[in-house]
C-alpha positions as a printed Julia matrix, in Angstrom:
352×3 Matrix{Float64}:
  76.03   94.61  106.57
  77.98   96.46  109.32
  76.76  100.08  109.84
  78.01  102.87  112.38
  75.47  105.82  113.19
  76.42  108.99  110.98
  76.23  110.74  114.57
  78.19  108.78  116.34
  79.59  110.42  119.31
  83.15  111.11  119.65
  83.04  109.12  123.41
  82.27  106.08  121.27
  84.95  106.1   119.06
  87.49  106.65  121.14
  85.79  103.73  123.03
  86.35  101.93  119.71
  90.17  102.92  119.49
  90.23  101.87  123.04
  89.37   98.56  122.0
  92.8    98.57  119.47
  94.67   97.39  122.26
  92.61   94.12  122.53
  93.57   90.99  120.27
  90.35   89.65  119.9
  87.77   91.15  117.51
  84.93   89.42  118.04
  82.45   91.84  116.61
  84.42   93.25  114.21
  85.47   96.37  115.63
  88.03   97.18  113.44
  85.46   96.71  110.81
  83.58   99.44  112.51
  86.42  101.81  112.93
  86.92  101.61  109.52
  83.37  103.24  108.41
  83.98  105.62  110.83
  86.3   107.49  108.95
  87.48  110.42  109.07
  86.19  111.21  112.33
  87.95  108.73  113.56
  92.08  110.17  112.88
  92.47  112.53  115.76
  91.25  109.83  117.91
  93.85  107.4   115.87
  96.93  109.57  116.6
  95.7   109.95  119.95
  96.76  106.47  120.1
  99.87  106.65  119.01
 101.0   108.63  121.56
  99.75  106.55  124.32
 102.94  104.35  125.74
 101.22  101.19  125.18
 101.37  101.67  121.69
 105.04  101.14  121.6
 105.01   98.07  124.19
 102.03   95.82  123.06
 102.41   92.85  120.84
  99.54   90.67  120.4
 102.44   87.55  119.13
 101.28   85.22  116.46
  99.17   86.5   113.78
  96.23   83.94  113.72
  92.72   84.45  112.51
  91.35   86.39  115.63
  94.07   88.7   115.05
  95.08   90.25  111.48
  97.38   92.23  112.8
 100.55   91.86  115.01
 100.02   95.36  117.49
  97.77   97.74  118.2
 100.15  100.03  116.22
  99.72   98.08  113.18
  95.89   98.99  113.48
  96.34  102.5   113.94
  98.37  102.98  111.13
  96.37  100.69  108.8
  93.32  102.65  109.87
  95.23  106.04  109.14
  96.42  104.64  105.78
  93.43  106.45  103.17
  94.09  109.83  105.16
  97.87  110.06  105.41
  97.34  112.72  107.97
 100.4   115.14  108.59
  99.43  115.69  112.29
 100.53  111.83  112.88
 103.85  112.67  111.55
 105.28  113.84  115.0
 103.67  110.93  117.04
 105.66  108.25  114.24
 108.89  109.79  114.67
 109.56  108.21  117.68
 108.8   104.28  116.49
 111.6   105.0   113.73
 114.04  104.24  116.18
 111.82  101.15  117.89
 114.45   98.18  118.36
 110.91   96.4   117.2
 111.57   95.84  113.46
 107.65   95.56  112.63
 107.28   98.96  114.02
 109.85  100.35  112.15
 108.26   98.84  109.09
 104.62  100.21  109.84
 106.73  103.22  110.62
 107.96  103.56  107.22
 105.04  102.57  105.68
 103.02  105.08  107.47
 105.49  108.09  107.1
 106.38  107.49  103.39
 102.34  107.83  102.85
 102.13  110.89  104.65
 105.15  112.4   102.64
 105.37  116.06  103.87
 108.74  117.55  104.02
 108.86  116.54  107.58
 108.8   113.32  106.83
 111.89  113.39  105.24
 114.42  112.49  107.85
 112.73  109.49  109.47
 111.99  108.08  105.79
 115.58  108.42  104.71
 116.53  106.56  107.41
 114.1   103.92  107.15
 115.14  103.28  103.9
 118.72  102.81  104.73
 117.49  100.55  107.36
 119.34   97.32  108.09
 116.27   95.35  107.84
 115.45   94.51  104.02
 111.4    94.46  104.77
 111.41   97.89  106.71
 113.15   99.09  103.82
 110.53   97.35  101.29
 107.58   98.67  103.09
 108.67  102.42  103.09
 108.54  102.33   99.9
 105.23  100.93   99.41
 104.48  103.6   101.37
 105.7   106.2    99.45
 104.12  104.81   96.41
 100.61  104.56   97.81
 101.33  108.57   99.16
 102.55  109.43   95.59
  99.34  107.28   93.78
  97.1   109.47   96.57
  99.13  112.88   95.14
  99.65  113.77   98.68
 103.56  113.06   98.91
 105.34  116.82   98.22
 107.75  117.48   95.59
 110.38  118.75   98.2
 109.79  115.15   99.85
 110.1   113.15   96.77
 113.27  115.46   95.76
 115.17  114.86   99.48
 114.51  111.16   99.14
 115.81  110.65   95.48
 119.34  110.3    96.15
 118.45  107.81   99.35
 116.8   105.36   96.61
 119.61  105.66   94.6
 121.71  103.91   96.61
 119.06  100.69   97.01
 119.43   99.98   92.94
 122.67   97.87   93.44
 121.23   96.45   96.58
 121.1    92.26   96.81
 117.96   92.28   98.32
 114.75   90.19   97.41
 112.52   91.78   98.85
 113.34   95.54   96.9
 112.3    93.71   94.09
 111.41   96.17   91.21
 110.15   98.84   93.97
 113.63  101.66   93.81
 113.61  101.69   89.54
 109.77  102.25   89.63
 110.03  104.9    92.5
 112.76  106.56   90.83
 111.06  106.74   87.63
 107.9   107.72   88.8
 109.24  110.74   90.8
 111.32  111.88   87.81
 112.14  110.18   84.83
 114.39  112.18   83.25
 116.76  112.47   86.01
 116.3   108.74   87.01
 117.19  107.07   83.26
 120.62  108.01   82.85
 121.59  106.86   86.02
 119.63  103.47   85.94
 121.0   103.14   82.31
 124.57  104.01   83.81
 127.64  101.54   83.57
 126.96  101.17   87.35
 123.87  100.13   87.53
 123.14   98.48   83.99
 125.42   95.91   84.19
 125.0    92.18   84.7
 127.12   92.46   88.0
 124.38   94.06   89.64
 121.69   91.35   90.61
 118.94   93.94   90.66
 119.49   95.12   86.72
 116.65   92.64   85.66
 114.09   94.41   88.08
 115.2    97.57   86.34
 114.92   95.92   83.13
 111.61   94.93   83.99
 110.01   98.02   85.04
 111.46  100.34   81.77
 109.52   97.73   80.21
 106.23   98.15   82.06
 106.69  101.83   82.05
 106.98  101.59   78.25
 110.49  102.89   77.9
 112.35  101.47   75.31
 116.05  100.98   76.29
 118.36  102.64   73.41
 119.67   99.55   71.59
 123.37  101.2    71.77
 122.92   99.81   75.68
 121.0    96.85   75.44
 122.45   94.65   72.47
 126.11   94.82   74.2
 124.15   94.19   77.62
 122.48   90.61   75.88
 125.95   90.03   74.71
 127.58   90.05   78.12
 124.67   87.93   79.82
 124.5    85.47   77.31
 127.19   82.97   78.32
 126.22   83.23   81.72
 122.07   82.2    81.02
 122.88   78.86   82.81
 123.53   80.42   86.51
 121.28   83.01   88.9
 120.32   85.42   88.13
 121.62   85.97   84.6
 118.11   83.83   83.19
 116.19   86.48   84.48
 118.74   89.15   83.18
 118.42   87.98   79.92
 115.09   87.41   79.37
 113.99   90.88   80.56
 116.62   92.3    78.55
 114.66   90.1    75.12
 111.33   91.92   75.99
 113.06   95.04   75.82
 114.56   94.22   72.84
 110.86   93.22   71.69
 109.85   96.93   72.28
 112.65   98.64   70.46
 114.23   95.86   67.25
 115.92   95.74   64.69
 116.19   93.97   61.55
 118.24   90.86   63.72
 115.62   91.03   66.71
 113.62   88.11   65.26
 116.86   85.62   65.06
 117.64   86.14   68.43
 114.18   85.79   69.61
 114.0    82.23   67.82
 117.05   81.1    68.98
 116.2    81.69   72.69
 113.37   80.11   71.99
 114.96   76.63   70.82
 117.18   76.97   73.97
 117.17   73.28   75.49
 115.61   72.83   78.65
 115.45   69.12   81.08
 111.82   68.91   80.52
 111.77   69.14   76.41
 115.04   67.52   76.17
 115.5    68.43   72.54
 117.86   66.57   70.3
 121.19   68.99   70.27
 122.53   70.38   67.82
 125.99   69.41   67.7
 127.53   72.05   65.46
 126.22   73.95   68.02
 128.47   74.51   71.4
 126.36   73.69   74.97
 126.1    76.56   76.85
 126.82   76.2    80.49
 123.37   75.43   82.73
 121.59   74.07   79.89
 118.53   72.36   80.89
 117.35   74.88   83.37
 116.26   77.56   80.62
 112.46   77.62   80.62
 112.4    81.39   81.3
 114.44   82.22   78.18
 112.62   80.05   76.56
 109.16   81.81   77.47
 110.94   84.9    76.92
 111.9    84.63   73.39
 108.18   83.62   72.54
 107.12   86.35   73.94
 109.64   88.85   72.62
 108.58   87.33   69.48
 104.78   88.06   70.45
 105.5    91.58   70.66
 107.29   91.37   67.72
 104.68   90.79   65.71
 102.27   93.21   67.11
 100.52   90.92   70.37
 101.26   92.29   73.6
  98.57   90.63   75.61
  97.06   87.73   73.89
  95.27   86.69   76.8
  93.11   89.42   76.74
  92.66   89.67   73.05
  91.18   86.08   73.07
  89.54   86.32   75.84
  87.31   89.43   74.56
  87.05   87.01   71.8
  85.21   84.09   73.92
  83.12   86.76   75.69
  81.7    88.37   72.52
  81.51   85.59   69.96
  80.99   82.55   72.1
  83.66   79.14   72.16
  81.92   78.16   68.87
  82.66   81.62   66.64
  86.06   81.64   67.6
  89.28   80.36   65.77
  90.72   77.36   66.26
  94.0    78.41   67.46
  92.11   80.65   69.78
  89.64   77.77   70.98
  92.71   75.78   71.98
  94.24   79.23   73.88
  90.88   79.08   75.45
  90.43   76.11   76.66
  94.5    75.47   77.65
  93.63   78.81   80.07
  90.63   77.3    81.44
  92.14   74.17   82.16
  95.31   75.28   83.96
  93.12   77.9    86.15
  90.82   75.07   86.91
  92.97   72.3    87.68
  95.15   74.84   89.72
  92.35   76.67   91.91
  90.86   73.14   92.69
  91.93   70.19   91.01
  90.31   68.1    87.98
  87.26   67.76   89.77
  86.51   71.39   89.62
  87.96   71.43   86.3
């Protein structure tokens, strides 16, 4: 129901950003600033060249306060404009001994993505702080889904992600492979594919694994059947699980005739909860017990396998168009094992 006046004078809105540098938001202001607009940027970067943008902390996030500084504002406000006139004003917080700066920072310039940009994002992304790094790279991904990010940007930064894909690092998740195939995929397979980066020795190969897969790129057999060979015995420990199980998708997506084998036998995989009689012409492999996610994996793998890649959906178009009563019976039990979980899990059995 909030509403600004489409003539709104500029003495009010920078009035408004004024009011950035004030924890409370009692009448939603930021709310305000945000239908603003447009009209509200030069004002914005304004503000990030006053000093107490680089000082002010508001301390504990709470519910008065969304946001940690007055600087996270202004850059949240700038986000759906990316303008290249804040570029100069961001430089200096790149260097802030304040790691949340440098992460808005990052976030902020890697949006923007002109070629001046290019320094202070490099170095952002080789910062020694793993969520600076994380959130520059959101940044760039929200600049490249906004097409504003330049090709001579993207290019400069290539070689700087490069050297994140071997990174143990949580929070870089699957964020480098998908940046790197995103910006160029031609370039980035063969080195993401490479015997330095595909390799079970580098505890970010299942995130790489992971987005091929997504991407729909299927992984040349030649590189992934030796790869499942080398994880295998190691299943039982972090984070060779994870390895494997991406690797099974992928092997979903491009099979062979011995694809369905291996799906079925990571499927029977033992784990504490099932405890499965053993075979015992079959030798344990180390960890057993702990190997749900293979488990899940080879089920799926064995899903795609035979042509469903997103049951879920399937049966759920199913329930909206025919109704619980015209479906199948295997799908009525889908149906109402979904419901049940989301019910019982958003808020308890009595919801349920």
């Amino acid at each position: 129901a909030l509403t600004v006046p489409d003539d709104i004078s500029d003495k009010e809105i920078r009035k408004m950003v004024e009011r950035l540098f004030v924890a409370a938001d009692e009448d939603f202001n930021l709310d305000r600033l945000k239908l603003v607009g447009e009209k509200a940027v030069p004002f914005l970067i304004e503000a990030l060249k006053d000093p107490r943008t680089q000082e002010v902390k508001f301390g504990e996030m709470n519910h008065i306060s969304l946001a940690s500084s007055p600087f996270e504002r202004v850059c949240d406000l700038l986000e759906p404009f990316g303008p290249p006139a804040a570029v100069e004003p961001l430089i200096p917080f790149v260097d802030s001994e304040d790691k949340d700066f440098r992460k808005h920072a990052g976030r902020a310039l890697g949006n923007i993505g002109t070629a001046e940009c290019t320094e202070p994002v490099q170095e952002l992304l080789s910062d020694e702080d793993d969520y600076v790094r994380s959130s520059t790279m959101y940044g760039i991904r929200d600049g490249m889904e906004a097409n504003r990010c330049s090709r001579e940007f993207l290019n400069s930064i290539f070689p700087t992600l490069i050297e994140l894909l071997d990174k143990s690092d949580m929070s870089i998740s699957g964020n480098t492979p998908r940046l790197l195939l995103t910006i160029d995929r031609d370039r980035a397979v063969p080195i993401l594919l490479s015997e330095k980066y595909f390799t079970p020795q580098n505890s970010q190969v299942d995130d790489i694994i992971e987005v091929m897969n997504e991407l729909g790129y299927k992984i040349p057999r030649t590189k992934l059947l030796p790869f499942l060979e080398k994880v295998k015995p190691q299943i039982g420990s972090y984070p060779h699980a994870r390895q494997y199980s991406a690797a099974l998708i992928a092997y979903a997506y491009n099979p062979d005739e011995n694809a369905e084998a291996v799906f079925r036998e990571a499927m029977e995989m033992p784990d504490s909860a099932a405890k499965p009689t053993r075979n015992p012409d079959r030798p344990r492999l180390k960890g057993e017990g702990k190997l749900t996610r293979v488990r899940e994996a080879g089920a799926q793998a064995l899903s795609i396998l035979s042509g469903v890649t997103n049951a879920r959906e399937f049966v759920m178009e199913q329930y909206d168009e025919q109704g619980f009563d015209g479906m199948t019976r295997p799908q009525r039990y889908y149906v109402a094992v979904f419901l049940y979980d989301a019910e019982v899990n958003n808020g308890g059995h009595s919801q349920y």
